[in-house]
C-alpha positions in Angstrom: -74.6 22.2 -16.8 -73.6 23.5 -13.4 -71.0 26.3 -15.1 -68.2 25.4 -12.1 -66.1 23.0 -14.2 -65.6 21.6 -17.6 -68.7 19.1 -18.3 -66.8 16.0 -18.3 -66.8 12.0 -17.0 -64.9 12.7 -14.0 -66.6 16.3 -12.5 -70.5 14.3 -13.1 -69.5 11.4 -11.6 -67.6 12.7 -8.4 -67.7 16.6 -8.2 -70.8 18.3 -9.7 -73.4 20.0 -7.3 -76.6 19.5 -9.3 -75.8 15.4 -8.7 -75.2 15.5 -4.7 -77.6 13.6 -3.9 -77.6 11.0 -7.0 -74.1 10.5 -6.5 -74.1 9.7 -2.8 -76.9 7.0 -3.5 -74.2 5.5 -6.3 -71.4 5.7 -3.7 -73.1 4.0 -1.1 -74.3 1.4 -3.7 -70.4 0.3 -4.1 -68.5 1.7 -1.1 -67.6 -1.8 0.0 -67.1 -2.7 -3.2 -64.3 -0.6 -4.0 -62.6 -0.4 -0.7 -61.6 -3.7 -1.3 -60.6 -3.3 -4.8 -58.8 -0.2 -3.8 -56.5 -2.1 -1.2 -55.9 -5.2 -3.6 -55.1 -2.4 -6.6 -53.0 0.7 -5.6 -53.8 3.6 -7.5 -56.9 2.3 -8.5 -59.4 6.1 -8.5 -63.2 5.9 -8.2 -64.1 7.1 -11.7 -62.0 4.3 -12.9 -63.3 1.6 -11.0 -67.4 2.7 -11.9 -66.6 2.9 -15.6 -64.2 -0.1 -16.1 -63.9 -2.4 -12.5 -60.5 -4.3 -12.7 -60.5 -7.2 -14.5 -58.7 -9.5 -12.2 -60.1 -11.7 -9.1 -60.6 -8.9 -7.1 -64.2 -8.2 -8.8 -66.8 -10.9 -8.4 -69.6 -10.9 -11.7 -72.4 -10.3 -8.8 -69.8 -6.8 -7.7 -69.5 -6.2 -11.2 -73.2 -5.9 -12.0 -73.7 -3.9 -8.8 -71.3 -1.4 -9.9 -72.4 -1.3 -13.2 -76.1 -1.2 -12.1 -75.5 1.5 -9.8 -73.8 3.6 -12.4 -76.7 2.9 -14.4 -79.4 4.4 -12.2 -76.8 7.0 -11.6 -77.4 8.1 -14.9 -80.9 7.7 -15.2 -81.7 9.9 -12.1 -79.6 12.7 -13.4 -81.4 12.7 -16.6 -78.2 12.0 -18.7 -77.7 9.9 -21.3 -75.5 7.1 -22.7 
């Protein structure tokens, strides 16, 4: 792909330069979202919370389909595929 790091979940999702602009789109999409998560849930990183949300209370069904929806057009604008 980009040739800076190993191709893996983590470096697409957060770090790769080809997906700059894809990625910020995904982060805005559930910034709110997991800054709330994040201070009910210590320790809780960003990869984490876009591929598997907590299961608890702190995640509505309406957050979890934004986050999963976001991740999803993520994907789709990067060309990538499940």
């Amino acid at each position: 792909m980009c040739g800076q790091d190993k191709e893996s979940v983590p470096h697409i999702l957060l770090h790769c330069g080809r997906f700059v602009e894809a990625r910020y789109e995904m982060e805005d999409a559930i910034e709110d979202i997991y800054t709330h998560a994040k201070s009910n849930c210590s320790g809780l990183d960003k990869v984490t919370f876009i591929i598997s949300p907590p299961g608890d209370n702190n995640i509505s069904k309406q957050d979890n389909i934004c986050i999963k929806d976001a991740l999803f057009q993520f994907i789709s604008k990067i060309g990538m595929k499940l």
